[in-house]
Steps between C-alpha positions, in 0.01 A plus 500: 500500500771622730819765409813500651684816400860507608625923589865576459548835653823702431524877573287716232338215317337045579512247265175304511426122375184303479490147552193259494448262747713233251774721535492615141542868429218621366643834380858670412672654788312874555731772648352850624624773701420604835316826432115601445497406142661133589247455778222569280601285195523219796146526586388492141729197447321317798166606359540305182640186675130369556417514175856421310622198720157386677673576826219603792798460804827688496800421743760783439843453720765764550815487675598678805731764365570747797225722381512486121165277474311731703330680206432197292347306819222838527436438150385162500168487544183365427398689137144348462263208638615252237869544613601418870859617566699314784854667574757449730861578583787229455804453658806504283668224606213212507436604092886470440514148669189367321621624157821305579321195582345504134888512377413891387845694541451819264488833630294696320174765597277322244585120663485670847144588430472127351660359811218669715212380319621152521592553861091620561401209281702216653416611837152658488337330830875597716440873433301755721290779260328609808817700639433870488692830567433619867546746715881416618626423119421836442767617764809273348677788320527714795596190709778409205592894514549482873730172526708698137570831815567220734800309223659852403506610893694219509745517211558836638564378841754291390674734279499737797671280714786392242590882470468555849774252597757682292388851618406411872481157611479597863108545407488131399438356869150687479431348150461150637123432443432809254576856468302660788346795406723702786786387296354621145412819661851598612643395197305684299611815705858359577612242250844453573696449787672849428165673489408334816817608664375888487173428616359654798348305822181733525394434090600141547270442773220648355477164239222256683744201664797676513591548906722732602756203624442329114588838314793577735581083359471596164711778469804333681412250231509700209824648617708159553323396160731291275238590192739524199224721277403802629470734162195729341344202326525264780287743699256574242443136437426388846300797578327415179458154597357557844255744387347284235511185746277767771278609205443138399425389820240768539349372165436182625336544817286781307447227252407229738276703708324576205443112427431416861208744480350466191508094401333345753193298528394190708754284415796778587289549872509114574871478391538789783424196750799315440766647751813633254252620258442851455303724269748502269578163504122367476479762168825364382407139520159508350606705226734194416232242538169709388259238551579176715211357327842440178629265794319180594726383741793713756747245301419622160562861690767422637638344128382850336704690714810261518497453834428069513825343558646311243606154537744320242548109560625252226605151555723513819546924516223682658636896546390666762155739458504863413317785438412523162519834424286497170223750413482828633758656752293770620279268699819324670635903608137548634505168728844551596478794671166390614622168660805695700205687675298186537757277676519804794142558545294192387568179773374255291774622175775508758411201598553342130843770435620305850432164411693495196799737614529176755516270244783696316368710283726847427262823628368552102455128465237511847366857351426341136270245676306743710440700165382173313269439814428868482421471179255210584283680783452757226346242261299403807368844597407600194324176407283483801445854504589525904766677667838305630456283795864296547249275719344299191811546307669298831251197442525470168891422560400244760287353241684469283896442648627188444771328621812538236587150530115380415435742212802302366419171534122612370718593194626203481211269532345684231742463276571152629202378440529227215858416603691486876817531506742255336825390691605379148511829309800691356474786711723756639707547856251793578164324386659204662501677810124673463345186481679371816394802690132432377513135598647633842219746553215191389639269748496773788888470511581847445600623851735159543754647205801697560510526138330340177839471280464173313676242648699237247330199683196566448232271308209589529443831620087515390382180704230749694360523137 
């Protein structure tokens, strides 16, 4: 008989509950903590399930807590030859819907656990026990460390340039894109614009970027500075500041280097072939995918990472498509970076960034479609196991293109298919004027209208039909 045992992990302790495969709960809810003594008193509880509920096949779920199930996961595993243990990680969100969908709203660790068994139960043949730990998980919390640096260089940056305004605002017109790290290095020596003003040319000089012409720039600057805080604490602060943004920054490309070097494998050397992609980059992505064996299709990618567009259309409103922007962000950062490189270097990338900056599209509108199609050719490449040629990627667009204007009317017909199009139904001014446009493009009429406004005369506007 199969188990289904449902895992609610919270920090120190995981609620477990049996079902059957009825759905009945076959024992009270069991609680243990996560140390040595809990982890043993698991594996004698899974010893006597064989004997005490007839159960020969266990399915054991846990969600994905940010680390907490880590422990619990290493635990579960096969205790003797009469017991086969199946385990897998959840994610949050799919249990939460499904326990809605059976009208269960309470909140507590012992239905959680419930709410995961049922989950396992309900949709046993949907859920992949084959996915193991590799190489890249193993890397995620010094890839989650690394973008936490990257955040608080950040806050820092801003709060840096807020005080800097006040206390020399001159200094702003080299903060456009950043703080360079000339910039933080002078300020950590000269923070305000009255320390600057006693600064010599000679030391000045000596700080990589700074030209003799640029210092003789900055201390005129300083001097006709209208900065209105120019005290103790204003100096320590932005000295502070700019030392801890340099340290930080030195972190990171430690940090990074570190990754680059040590998680990579096959599938990090073949991402490498994709022009925009890097070391760090290829490391970066797979640890967010681990295995693109999770992902049968570059859509269902795509949908993992929130990068499909999303398309709402009701009645007469159809909104426009947009990024959606669900799952993890980390991937998105990656492929944004990575697709600003792409569209200078790869030909057949600029080509698609070109194409839809013609059509209209703002510059992060054009650069969100080359990272979806990014996104794709890394699907592809690590699929077929071959490096990136644009060539085949090329043909499979000419394959597949269609005409907007046919996929449309293929939409149609399909949904058209019991029923044409009735002059006689209630419908609105805008559907009114969609099904004119489609009898236009059947008859081949298209090119002949200045405009396909409904005209008041009209009477029958589907006689191609």
């Amino acid at each position: 008989m199969k188990g289904f045992l449902g895992i609610d992990v919270s920090k120190g302790y995981a609620d477990f509950v049996l079902l059957n495969q009825e759905g009945k709960k076959l024992e009270e809810t069991l609680q243990l903590d996560d140390t040595r003594t809990g982890h043993n008193l698991l594996t004698t509880w899974l010893q006597e399930l064989p004997v005490k509920h007839s159960i020969s096949e266990l399915y054991c779920g846990l969600e994905s807590t940010g680390g907490l199930e880590n422990n619990w996961y290493a635990a579960l595993k096969p205790v003797n030859e009469k017991l086969a243990v199946y385990s897998v990680r959840l994610n949050p969100s799919v249990v939460v819907n499904a326990s809605k969908a059976e009208l269960n709203t309470n909140v507590t660790d012992s239905e959680s656990a419930r709410n995961i068994a049922s989950y396992l139960r309900r949709y046993a043949d949907k859920i992949d026990y084959g996915q193991q730990d590799n190489v890249y998980s193993a890397f995620r919390s010094l890839h989650t460390h690394i973008q936490l640096l990257i955040k608080q260089k950040t806050q820092i940056i801003n709060e840096l340039k807020v005080v800097l305004y006040s206390s020399f605002p001159e200094m702003q017109r080299y903060c456009k894109k950043g703080v360079p790290t000339w910039v933080l290095t002078m300020l950590k020596q000269y923070p305000t614009a009255e320390k600057l003003t006693k600064a010599k040319l000679e030391k000045l000089e000596k700080i990589p970027s700074i030209t003799n012409e640029k210092a003789l720039k900055l201390i005129a600057s300083a001097k006709a500075s209208i900065g209105s805080r120019q005290s103790k604490t204003d100096e320590f602060i932005i000295a502070n500041m700019a030392e801890e943004i340099l340290e930080k920054e030195t972190r990171i490309k430690s940090l990074k280097k570190h990754l680059a070097e040590n998680c990579n494998g096959q599938e990090t050397k073949l991402l490498e072939t994709i022009k925009g992609i890097g070391s760090y980059s290829a490391a970066s992505i797979m640890i967010q995918i681990e295995d693109i064996s999770r992902f049968k299709t570059p859509k269902e990618l795509a949908s993992y990472f929130g990068l499909h567009p999303v398309l709402k259309e009701s009645g007469d409103k159809k909104i426009v498509s947009r990024m959606s922007k669900r799952g993890r962000p980390a991937m998105r950062a990656t492929l944004y970076m990575c697709a600003h490189t792409a569209v200078l270097y790869d030909g057949h990338l600029k080509e698609i960034y070109a194409k839809h900056r013609a059509k209209g599209k703002a510059h992060r509108q054009a650069i969100g479609v080359v990272m979806h199609k990014m996104l794709r050719i890394v699907w592809g490449v690590l699929n077929s196991a071959k490096p990136y040629d644009c060539e085949i990627d090329k043909q499979n667009q000419i394959r597949k293109e269609k005409p907007i204007e046919e996929q449309q009317h293929q939409g149609v017909e399909r949904k058209r298919r019991l029923q044409k199009f009735d002059q006689d139904a209630p419908i609105s001014r805008m559907a009114y004027k969609k099904r004119k446009a489609h009898a236009a493009s059947q008859s081949g009429e298209t090119s002949k209208k200045r405009d396909l406004e409904p005209e008041p005369s009209s009477t029958n506007i589907l006689k191609c039909l």
